[in-house]
C-alpha positions in Angstrom: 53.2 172.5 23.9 51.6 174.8 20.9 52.2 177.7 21.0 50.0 180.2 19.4 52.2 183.6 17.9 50.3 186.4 19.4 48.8 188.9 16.7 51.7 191.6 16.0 51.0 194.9 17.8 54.4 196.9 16.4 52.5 197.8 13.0 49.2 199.1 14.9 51.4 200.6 17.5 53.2 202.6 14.7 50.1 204.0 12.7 48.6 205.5 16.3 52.2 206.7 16.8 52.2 208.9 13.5 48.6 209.8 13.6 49.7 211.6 16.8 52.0 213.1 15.3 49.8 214.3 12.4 47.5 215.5 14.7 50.4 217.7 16.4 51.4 218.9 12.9 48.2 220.1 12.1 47.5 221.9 15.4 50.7 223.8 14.7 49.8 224.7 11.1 46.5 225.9 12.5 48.0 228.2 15.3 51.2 229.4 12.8 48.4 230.5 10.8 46.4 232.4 13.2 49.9 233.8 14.3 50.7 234.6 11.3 47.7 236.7 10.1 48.0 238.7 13.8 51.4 239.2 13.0 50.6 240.7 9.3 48.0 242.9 10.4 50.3 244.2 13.0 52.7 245.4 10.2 49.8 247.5 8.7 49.1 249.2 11.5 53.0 250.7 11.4 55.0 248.0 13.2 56.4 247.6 9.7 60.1 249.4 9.0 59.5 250.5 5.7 56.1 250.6 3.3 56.6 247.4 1.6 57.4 245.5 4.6 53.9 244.3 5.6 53.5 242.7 1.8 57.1 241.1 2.3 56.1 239.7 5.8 52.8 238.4 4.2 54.4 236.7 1.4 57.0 235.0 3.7 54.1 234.0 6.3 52.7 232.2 3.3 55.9 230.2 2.4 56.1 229.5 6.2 52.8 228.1 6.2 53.1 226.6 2.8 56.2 224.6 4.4 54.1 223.3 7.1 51.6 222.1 5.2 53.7 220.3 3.2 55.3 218.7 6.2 52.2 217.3 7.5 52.6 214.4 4.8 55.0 211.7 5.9 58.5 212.4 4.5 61.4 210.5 5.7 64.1 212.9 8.0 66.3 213.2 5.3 63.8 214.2 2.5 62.7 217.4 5.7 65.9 219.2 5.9 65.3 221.4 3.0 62.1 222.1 4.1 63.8 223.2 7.3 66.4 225.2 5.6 63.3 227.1 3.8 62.0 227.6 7.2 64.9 229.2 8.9 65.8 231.7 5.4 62.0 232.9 5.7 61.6 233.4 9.6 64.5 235.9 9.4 62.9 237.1 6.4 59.2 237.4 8.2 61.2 239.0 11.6 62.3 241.9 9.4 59.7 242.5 7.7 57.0 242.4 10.0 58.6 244.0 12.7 57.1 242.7 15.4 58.8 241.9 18.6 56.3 238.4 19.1 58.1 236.5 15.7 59.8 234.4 18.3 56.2 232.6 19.1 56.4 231.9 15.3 60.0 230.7 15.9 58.5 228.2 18.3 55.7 227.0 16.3 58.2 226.1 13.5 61.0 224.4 15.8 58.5 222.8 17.4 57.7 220.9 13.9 61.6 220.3 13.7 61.8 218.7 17.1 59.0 216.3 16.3 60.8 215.0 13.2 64.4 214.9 14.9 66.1 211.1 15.3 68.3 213.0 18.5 68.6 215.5 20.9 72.0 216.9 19.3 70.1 217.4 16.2 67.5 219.7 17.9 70.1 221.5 20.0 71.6 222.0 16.8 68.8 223.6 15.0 67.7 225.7 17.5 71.0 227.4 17.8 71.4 228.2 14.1 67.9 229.6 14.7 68.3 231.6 17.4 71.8 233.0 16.3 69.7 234.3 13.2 66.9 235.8 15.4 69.8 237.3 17.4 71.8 238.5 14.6 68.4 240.2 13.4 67.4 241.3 16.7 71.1 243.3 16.9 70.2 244.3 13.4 67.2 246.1 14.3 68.2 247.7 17.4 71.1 249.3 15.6 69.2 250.3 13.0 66.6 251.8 15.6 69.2 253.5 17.5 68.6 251.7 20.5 71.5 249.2 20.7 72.3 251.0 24.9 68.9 249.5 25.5 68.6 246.3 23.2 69.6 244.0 25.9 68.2 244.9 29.2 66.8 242.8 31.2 63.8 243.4 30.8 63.6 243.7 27.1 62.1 241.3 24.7 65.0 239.9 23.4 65.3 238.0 27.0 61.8 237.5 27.2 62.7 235.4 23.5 65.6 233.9 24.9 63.6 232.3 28.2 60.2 231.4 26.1 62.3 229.6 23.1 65.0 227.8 26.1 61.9 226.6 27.7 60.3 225.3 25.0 63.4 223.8 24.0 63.8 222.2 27.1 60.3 221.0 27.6 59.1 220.4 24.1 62.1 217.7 23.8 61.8 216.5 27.1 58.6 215.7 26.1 59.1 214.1 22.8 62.3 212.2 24.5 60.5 210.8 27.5 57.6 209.9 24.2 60.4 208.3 21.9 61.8 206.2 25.0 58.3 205.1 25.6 58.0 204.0 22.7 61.2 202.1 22.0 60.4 200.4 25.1 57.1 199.7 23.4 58.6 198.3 20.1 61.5 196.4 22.2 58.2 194.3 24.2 56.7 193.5 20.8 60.1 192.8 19.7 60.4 190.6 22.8 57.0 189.0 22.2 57.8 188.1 19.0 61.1 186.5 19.5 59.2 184.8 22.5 57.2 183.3 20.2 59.3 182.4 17.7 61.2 180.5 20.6 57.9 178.8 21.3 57.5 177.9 17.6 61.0 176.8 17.5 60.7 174.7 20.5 57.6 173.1 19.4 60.0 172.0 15.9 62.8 171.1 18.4 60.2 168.9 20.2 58.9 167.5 17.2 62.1 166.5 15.6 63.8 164.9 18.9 60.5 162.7 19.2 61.2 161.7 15.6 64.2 161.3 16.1 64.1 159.3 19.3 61.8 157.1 17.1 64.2 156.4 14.9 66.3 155.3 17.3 64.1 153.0 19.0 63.6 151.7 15.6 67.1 150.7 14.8 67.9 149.6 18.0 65.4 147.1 17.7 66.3 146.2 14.4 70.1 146.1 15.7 69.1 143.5 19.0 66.6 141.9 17.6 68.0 141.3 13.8 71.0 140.3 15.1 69.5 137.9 18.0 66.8 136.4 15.5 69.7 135.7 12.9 71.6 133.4 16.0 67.9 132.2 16.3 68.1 131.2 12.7 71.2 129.9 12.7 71.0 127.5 15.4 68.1 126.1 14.7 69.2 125.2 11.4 72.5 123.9 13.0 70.3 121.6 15.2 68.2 120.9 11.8 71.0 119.8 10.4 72.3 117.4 13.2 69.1 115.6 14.4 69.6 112.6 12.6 73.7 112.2 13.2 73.8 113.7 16.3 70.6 114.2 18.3 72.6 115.4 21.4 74.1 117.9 19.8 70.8 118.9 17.7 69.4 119.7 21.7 72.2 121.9 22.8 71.6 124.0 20.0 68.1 123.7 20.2 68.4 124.9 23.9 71.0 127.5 22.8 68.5 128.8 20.4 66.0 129.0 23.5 68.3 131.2 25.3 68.7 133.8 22.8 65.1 134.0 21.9 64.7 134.9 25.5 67.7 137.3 25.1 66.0 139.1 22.2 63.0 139.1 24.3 64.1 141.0 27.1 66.3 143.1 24.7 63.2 143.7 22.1 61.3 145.0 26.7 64.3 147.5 27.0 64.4 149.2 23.5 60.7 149.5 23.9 60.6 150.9 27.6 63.8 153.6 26.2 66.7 151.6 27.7 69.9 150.8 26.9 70.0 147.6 27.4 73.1 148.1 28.9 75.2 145.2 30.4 75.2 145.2 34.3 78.3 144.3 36.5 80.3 143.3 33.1 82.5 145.9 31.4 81.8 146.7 28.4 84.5 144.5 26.9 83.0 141.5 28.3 79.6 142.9 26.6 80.8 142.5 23.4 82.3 139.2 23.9 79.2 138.1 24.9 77.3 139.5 21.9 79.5 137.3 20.2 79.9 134.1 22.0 76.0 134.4 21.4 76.5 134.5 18.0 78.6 131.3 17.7 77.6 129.6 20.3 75.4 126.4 18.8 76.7 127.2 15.4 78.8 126.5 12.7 80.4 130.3 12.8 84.1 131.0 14.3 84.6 134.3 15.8 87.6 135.8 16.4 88.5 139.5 18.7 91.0 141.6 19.5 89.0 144.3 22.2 90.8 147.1 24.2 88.9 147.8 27.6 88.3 151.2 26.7 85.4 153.1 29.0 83.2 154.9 26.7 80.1 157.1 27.3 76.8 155.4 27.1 75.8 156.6 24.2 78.8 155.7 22.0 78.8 152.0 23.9 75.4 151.1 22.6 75.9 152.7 19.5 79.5 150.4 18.7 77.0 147.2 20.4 74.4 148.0 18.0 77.0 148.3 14.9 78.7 145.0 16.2 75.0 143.4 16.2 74.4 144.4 12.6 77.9 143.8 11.2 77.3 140.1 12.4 73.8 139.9 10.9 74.2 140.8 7.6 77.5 138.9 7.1 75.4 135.7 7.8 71.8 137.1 6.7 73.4 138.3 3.2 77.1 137.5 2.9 77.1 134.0 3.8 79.9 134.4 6.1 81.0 131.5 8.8 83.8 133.2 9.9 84.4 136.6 11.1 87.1 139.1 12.6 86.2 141.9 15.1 88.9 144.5 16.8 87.9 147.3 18.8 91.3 149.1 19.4 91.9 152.6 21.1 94.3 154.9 19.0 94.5 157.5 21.7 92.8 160.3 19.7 90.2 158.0 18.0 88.5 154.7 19.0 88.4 152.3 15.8 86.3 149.6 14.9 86.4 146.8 12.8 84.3 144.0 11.3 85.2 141.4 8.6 84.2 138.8 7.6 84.8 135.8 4.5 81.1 136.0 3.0 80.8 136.5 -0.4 81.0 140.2 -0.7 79.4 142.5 -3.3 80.2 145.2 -5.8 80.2 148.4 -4.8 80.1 150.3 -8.0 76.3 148.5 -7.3 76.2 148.4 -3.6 73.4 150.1 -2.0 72.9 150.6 2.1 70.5 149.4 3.4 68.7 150.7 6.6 70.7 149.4 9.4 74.0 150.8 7.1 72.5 154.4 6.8 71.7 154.7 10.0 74.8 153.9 11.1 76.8 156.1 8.6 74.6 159.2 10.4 74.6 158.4 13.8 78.6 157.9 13.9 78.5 161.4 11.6 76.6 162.9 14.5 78.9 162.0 16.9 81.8 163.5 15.2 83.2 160.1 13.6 83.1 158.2 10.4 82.4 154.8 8.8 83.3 153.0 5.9 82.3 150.4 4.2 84.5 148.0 2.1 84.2 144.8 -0.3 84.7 143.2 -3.5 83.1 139.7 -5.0 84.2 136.9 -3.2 86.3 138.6 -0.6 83.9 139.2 2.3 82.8 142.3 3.4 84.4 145.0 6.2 83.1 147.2 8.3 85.7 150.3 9.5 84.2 152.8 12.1 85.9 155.3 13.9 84.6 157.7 16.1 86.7 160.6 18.5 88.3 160.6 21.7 85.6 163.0 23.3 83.7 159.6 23.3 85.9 158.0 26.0 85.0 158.4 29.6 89.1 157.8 30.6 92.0 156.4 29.2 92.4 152.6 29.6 94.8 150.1 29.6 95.4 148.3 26.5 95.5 144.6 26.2 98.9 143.2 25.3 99.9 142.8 21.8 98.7 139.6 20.4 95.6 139.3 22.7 92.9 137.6 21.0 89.6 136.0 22.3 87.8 133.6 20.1 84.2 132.9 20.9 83.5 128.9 21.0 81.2 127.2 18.8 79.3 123.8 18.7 81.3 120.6 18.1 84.8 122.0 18.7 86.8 119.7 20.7 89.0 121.7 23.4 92.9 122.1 22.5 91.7 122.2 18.6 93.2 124.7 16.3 91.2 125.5 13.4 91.7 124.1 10.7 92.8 121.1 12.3 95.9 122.1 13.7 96.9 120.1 16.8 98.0 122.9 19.0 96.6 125.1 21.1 93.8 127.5 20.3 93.9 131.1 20.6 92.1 132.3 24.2 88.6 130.6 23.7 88.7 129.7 19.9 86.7 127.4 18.6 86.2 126.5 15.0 83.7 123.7 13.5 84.1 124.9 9.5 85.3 121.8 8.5 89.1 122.7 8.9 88.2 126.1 7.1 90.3 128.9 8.7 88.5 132.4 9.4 89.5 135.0 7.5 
């Protein structure tokens, strides 16, 4: 699934949303300036209280108009209180000097600028009752100095006319604009939304990506695990039946038909990593799994093997993942340590499950060692399932594998076997009752050693 990210709408939706805005703010300029020059001319024609009034209301017109101007440019909220401090000094100033009962329509036209600019409700409220405390402070003014406080405030008189035009246009004008901003938040939050959706999609499309790759990867080591590991038996017993054709031809057959058997093993192993299975064992637990990857390994050749396993239930994941490690333990100790003799425990601590592999070969250094694939894979696969793995050796002295890996990776609790138990996969030529190394007593529960009296581990 591609997504395709959808062209972003928030910056187009915010350049028609101020160009709106700008249109509004000039309209109001336009009509405060009409206004205004009514207003003016009014004072001329004695609406003025003294002679030098209508020149006063002119010049404070201009600074109300000069201050709307100025406001049509895009300022941020802060940078537009002064402006509105100006305005609210000079509309007291241009109500008593033009006076003329209509300066509240100019005290509209100017709050109307404020309530277009306002981040809130409060903040409007707020202005407009600084503002109309001043025209209500002047209006008292005037009527006292008029003589006609008794009749300021009847009902019918312009000062309520002022107080229902400028609480209506309050009311209205940021009904309006709220009704307009929650519009538009609702607009932004979609594109918000769209874009997040999209981002998801893109994200999912990586997600997709990397679990393919990484389910690849997967299938790749498992098939390097199964079928490394079962070509290496191959290998070894072919050579083991190489080796005994001339002394021993029966013998040189039963490891050629051994041989047989676990090239059909890898075969059907090598059809179930491809076809994304498990490979999983069926009716066995998966104790009896392992010891079967390992009587595999010895069986038809010169290698002893030698087990301690717990029959611990563990979640599918973590079973193939230990079957896999097992595999490749036991194929690079023959492929590149040499080993004939090896030492596997899988033991449940209660709050881990640990995991080790040794065996005799001949070790490396590893001031020099380097992983190799199968080793780096497994470091991060028992990393990613919350364990850890190390690796251990020195010249001469074999080499060890030590993984351990949580308890969230058991399904339940299981019995331990009793101290001591050990299970020793049989190998070619080992006469029954044996002990390695020549030993006449008994072997350990089905050990088998054909090293020339050389002892495992």
């Amino acid at each position: 699934m591609n997504a395709r990210p959808q062209p972003d709408k928030a910056p187009r939706e915010k350049l028609t949303a101020e160009r709106m805005i700008l249109i509004v703010r000039v309209l109001l300029l336009a009509v405060l300036v009409v206004m205004g020059c009514i207003i003016c001319a009014s004072a001329f024609d004695g609406a003025a209280p003294f002679r030098l009034a209508p020149y006063l209301s002119i010049a404070a017109a201009a600074v109300l108009v000069l201050s709307a101007g100025c406001k049509i440019f895009p300022l941020p909220y802060r940078r537009r209180i002064g402006w509105y401090v100006v305005d609210s000094v000079f509309l007291v100033a241009y109500s008593v000097f033009s006076g003329v009962t209509y300066c509240y329509v100019v005290y509209a036209l100017v709050l109307s600028d404020f309530y277009l600019s306002s981040p809130s409700l409060r903040d409007s409220a707020i202005y407009f009752g600084a503002n109309f405390g001043l025209y209500t402070a002047w209006y008292i003014v005037i009527s006292v100095i008029n003589n006609a406080i008794a009749s300021a405030f009847v009902i019918s008189s312009q000062y309520f006319v002022a107080l229902i035009v400028l609480l209506l246009h309050f009311a209205m004008f940021n009904f309006a604009m709220t009704v307009w901003r929650k519009n538009r938040q609702i607009e932004q939050n979609m594109a918000d939304l769209e874009a997040s959706r999209n981002e998801l999609l893109h994200a999912y499309d990586k997600l997709e990506e990397a679990t393919l790759l990484e389910e690849r990867n997967r299938i790749a080591k498992e098939i390097h695990d199964t079928a490394g590991h079962s070509l290496t038996t191959v290998i070894m017993q072919t050579e083991a039946a190489r080796l005994a054709i001339d002394r021993d031809r029966d013998e040189a057959v039963r490891c050629i038909s051994a041989a047989n058997i676990q090239a059909k093993n890898c075969l059907e192993e090598l059809r179930l990593s491809v076809h994304l299975l498990s490979g999983k064992r069926e009716n066995v637990t998966f104790k009896e799994y392992l010891e079967n990857i390992l009587e595999e390994t010895s069986s038809g050749t010169y290698l002893t093997v030698r087990s301690r396993i717990d029959d611990v239930e563990l979640t599918d994941e973590a079973e193939r993942f230990i079957a896999n490690t097992l595999r490749e333990g036991l194929a690079n100790g023959i492929r590149h340590g040499g080993g004939t003799a090896f030492l596997f425990e899988l033991e449940d601590r209660g709050s881990f499950v640990e995991f080790l592999l040794s065996d005799n070969g001949k070790g490396t250094d590893m001031k020099t060692f380097k992983e190799g694939f199968g080793l780096s894979g497994m470091r991060v696969k028992a990393e990613s399932m919350g364990g850890m793995v190390h690796f251990s050796s020195e010249e001469g002295e074999g080499f060890e594998i030590r993984l351990s890996l949580p308890a969230s990776v058991k399904k339940a609790r299981s019995a331990r076997p009793k101290a001591g138990e050990e299970r020793l996969a049989p190998s070619a030529g080992q006469a029954p009752g044996a002990e390695p190394g020549g030993a006449d007593t008994a072997p350990a529960e089905g050990g088998t050693n054909t090293d020339g009296g050389r002892d495992p581990l």
